[in-house]
C-alpha positions as CSV (number, residue, x, y, z in Angstrom):
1,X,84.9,88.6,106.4
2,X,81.6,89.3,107.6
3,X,82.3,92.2,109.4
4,X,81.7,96.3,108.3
5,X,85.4,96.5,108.2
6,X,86.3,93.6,105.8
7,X,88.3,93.8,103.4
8,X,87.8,94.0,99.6
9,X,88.5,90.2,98.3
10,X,90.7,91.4,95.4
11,X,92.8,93.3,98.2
12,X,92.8,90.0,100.3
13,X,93.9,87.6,97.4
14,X,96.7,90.5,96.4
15,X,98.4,90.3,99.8
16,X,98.0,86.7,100.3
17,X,99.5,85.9,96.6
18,X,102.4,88.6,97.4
19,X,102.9,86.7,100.7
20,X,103.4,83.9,99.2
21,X,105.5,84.7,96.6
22,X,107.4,86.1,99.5
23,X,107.5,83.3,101.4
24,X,106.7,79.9,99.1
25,X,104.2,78.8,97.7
26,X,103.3,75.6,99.8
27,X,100.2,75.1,101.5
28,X,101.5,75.7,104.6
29,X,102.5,79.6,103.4
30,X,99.1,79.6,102.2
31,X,97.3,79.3,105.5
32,X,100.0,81.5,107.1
33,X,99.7,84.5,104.6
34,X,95.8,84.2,104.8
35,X,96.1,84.2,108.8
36,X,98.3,87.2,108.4
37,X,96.0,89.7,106.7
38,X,93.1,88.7,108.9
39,X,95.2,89.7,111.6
40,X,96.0,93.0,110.1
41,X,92.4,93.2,109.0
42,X,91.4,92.8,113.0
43,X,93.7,95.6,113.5
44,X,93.8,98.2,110.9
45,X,90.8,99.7,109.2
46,X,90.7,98.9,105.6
47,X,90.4,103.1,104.9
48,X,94.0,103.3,106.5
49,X,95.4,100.0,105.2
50,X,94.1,101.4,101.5
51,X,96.1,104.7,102.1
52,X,99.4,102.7,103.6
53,X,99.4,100.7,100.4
54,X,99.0,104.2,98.4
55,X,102.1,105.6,100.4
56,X,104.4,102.7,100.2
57,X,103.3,102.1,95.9
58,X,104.0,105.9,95.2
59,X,107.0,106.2,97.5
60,X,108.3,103.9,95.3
61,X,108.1,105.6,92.4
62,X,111.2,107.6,90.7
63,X,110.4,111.4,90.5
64,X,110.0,114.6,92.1
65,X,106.4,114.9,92.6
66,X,106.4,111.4,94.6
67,X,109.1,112.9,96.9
68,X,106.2,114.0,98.9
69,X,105.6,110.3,100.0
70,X,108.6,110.1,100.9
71,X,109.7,113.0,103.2
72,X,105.9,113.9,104.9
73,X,105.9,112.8,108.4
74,X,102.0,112.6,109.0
75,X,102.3,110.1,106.1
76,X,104.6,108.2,107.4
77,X,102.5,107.5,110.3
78,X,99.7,106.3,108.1
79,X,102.9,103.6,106.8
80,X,103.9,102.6,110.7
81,X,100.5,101.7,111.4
82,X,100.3,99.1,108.9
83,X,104.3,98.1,109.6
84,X,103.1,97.7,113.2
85,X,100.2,95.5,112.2
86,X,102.6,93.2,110.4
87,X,104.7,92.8,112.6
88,X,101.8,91.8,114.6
89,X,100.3,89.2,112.4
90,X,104.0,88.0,112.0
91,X,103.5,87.0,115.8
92,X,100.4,85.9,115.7
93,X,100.4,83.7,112.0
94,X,104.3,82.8,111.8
């Protein structure tokens, strides 16, 4: 990614290798999961794909003081817009 939005190559490799694993590992999953987060790159900023990720890790963890990420609205607007990307690259990639 050439662009000033591009996203970190370590964050890229993550999602496509999670994909994957997701999905299968064939080639063909391969060029599907990399198609998918450049079309989530083309539509979310890396700032609010980086806080998405935050949201979703730590709503996920056990505890009181995560409940937070849980139960805040404005957060979970931060999580729709990278749902709503997917869903979009799903379109687009598979």
């Amino acid at each position: 990614h050439a662009e000033a939005n591009a996203y970190p190559t370590e964050v890229v490799a993550d999602y496509v290798l999670g994909c994957m694993a997701s999905n299968g590992g064939t080639q063909d999953m391969l060029r599907r999961c990399s198609c998918s987060i450049d079309a989530v790159a083309s539509i979310l900023p890396y700032d609010t794909y980086e806080k998405a990720d935050t949201i979703i890790r730590m709503s996920g963890v056990a505890g009181g003081n995560t409940e937070i990420f849980r139960t805040t609205k404005m957060l979970k607007k931060v999580v729709d817009q990278l749902r709503l990307a997917q869903i979009e690259a799903d379109f687009r990639c598979f």
